[in-house]
C-alpha positions, 0 to 999 in steps of 0.5 A: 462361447464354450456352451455347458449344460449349465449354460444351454440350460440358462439360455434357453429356459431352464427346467421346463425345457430340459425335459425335452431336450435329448438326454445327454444336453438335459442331464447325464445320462444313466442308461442302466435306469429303463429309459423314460421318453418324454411324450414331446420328443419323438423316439427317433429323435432319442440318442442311441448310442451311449458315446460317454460310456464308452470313453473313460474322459471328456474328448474336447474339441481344439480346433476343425480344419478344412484341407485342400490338395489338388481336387481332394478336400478333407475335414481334419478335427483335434482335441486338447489331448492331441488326438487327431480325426480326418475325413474326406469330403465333397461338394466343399467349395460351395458351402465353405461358408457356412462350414467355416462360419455357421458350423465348425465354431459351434463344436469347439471346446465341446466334449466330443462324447456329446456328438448326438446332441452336438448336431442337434444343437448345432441344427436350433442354432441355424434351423432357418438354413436348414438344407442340403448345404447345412446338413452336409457342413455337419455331416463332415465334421460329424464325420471326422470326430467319429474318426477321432473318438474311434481312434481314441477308443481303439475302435471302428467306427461300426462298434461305436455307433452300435456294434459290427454285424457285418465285415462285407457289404454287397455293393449294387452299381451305379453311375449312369448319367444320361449322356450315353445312348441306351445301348453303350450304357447297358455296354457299360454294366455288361463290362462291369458286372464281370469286373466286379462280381456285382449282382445287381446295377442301376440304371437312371432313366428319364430326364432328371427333373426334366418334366417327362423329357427323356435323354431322347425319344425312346432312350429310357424304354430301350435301355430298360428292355435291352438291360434285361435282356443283356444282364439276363435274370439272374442280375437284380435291376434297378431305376432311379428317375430323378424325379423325371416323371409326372403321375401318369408317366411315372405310372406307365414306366412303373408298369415296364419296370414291373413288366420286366422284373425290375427290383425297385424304382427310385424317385418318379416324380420332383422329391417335393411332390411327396402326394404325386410319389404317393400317388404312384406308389399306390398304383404299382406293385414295384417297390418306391424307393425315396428319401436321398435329397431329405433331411427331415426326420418328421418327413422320413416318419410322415413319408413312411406311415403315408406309402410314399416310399417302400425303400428309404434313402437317405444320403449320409451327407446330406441328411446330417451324417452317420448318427442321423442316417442311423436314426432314419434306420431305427425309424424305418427299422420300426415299420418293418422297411429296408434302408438303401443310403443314396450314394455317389461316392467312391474310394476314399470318401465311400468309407462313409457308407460302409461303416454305416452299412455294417452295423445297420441291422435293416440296412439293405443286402445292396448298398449302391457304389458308382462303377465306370471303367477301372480307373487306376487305385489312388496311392495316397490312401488305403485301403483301395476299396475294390469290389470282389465279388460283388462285395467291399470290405469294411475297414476295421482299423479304428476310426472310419478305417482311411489310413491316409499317407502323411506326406499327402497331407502335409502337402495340403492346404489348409484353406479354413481353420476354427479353434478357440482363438479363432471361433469365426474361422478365417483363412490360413495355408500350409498344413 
């Protein structure tokens, strides 16, 4: 069904709930009118960003398509004008469903310019799955149109979404994954702090989620010490425990960390445990950074103004995308905190982070990058987002700034396609 604001009106109860529904769905929006909040909806929750007024018409919504070439997926939208936005994606064959049934039917025939409330939208129609899966199903297609209306504004996607404050962005590196003993992993960054001019890296210690196991005895105390002693004190360090740690480990590794001048720790304790992170917090001087498995803005909020965490994070994927990432920021903007988006993401699908980070004003001076051994730059897309001097650039051609070949594409499947003749999506192949 092709939903106006007439029609979301009618379904939903009319006037009374106009009111507290996000400007663009309860009336056009006048934003040179000063700006009224209603006391239902919570400010973060407000669009930020004037999209309509940046567009001369309506950006309508033909069809989103999910493409697949060798391990490589890619979420490609068109508009009834022939404007066409690609983005690449992860973790996409365990949510197919979802992103061809749940998600991509509720944008077609939508004006794209909607985009804000478009996700919210699509959130009430499917809040009892809201998670990871859900969010991230979103988050490609949120992804692929902000490609789109930049490509159709002539614009990167920074200026859309507030405008580009910064055109380099410091990188810290990361990557560890536990299956290195302590010193080949600090070997590791001993190599690619001088591949790459980084000033800062991230080590995982523990055991992720493992109940205060570590890798091996020892292994986490070792690395930890040796990494400061390698890198010296000019390298900003980092730990991310993946929620290894009950209170009183967390605590006693907290207190290393701080003994050794380490930046931040990231996830003591299992994510849900919001009272044992809290607790930790307010047991140690080092900053707690959190927030990469959240999608909940209320929880960001509560998590904020309670001393869960110092350093938010959330993930542009799993916490629906760039517009509600920009949202946690405006949130944390407000308390006076920094944010640092988790990232496990390179080359062609890392174009998300840096878009982010270059028109974020409390975005932190370190966004994170995994980095192994060099590996040889893909040719099928540019640009080939190297680290120089510890720093990537922000692409600045319209859209999210990845130029990818053509005759890549046109040898990808595609493995799901949702238009107006095909709302429930169904399998296709070819390109």
């Amino acid at each position: 069904m092709n939903l106006t604001r007439r029609d979301w009106l009618k379904y939903t109860g009319g006037a009374a709930l106009a009111a507290s529904l996000p400007r663009s769905f309860a009336a056009p929006a006048d934003f040179s009118a000063p700006r009224e909040v209603h006391p239902l909806i919570r400010d973060a929750e407000q669009p930020m960003f004037d999209l309509p007024g940046q567009f001369k018409a309506p950006v309508k919504i033909e069809s989103v398509e999910m493409l697949q070439n060798g391990a490589n997926f890619f979420v490609r939208t068109r508009s009834t004008d022939g404007a066409v936005g690609i983005t690449g994606t992860k973790q996409v064959e365990d949510f197919l469903p979802i992103f061809q049934h749940l998600v991509a039917p509720r944008f077609i025939g939508q004006d794209a310019r909607e985009l804000e409330s478009l996700i919210d939208l699509v959130y009430r129609e499917n809040y009892k799955l809201a998670s990871i899966p859900l969010w991230c199903c979103i988050a490609y297609v949120e992804q692929s149109l902000l490609d789109l209306l930049g490509i159709v504004a002539r614009r990167p996607v920074g200026a859309l979404l507030g405008g580009v404050i910064r055109t380099e962005i410091p990188v810290y590196l990361s990557g560890s994954d536990r299956v290195l003993s302590a010193e080949e992993e600090v070997a590791v960054y001993e190599r690619g702090v001088p591949a790459t001019g980084a000033k800062a890296v991230k080590f995982k210690i523990g055991g992720r989620m493992s109940r205060n196991l570590d890798t091996y005895p020892g292994r986490t105390e070792t690395l930890l010490k040796r990494a400061r002693e390698k890198l010296g004190d000019k390298i900003i360090l980092r730990a991310d425990a993946n929620g290894s740690y009950d209170v009183p480990n967390a605590i006693r590794i907290g207190h290393l960390l701080e003994e050794l001048n380490y930046d931040f720790f990231e996830e003591p304790c299992p994510f849900e445990e919001l009272s044992e992170t809290q607790a930790v917090a307010k047991a140690l001087r080092i900053p707690i950074a959190y927030g990469e498995q959240n999608y909940s803005l209320w929880q960001f909020d509560w998590a904020l103004r309670n001393g869960v965490m110092q350093i938010v994070q959330p993930d542009i994927n799993y916490n629906g995308g760039l517009i509600r990432a920009k949202r946690v920021a405006r949130l944390a903007d407000k308390l006076g905190r920094t944010i640092v988006p988790h990232n496990t993401q390179t080359g062609a699908t890392s174009v998300n982070i840096l878009q982010f980070a270059s028109c974020t004003s409390n975005a932190s001076s370190f966004m994170e990058y995994p980095w192994r051994a060099p590996q040889k730059t893909p040719t099928w897309y540019q640009p080939d987002f190297k680290i120089i001097d510890g720093k990537l650039r922000v692409p600045t051609t319209p859209g999210m700034g990845l130029e990818i070949d053509p005759d890549y594409l046109a040898k990808s499947t595609v493995i799901c396609k949702v238009d107006q003749r095909r709302r429930a999506g169904g399998r296709a192949s070819g390109s």
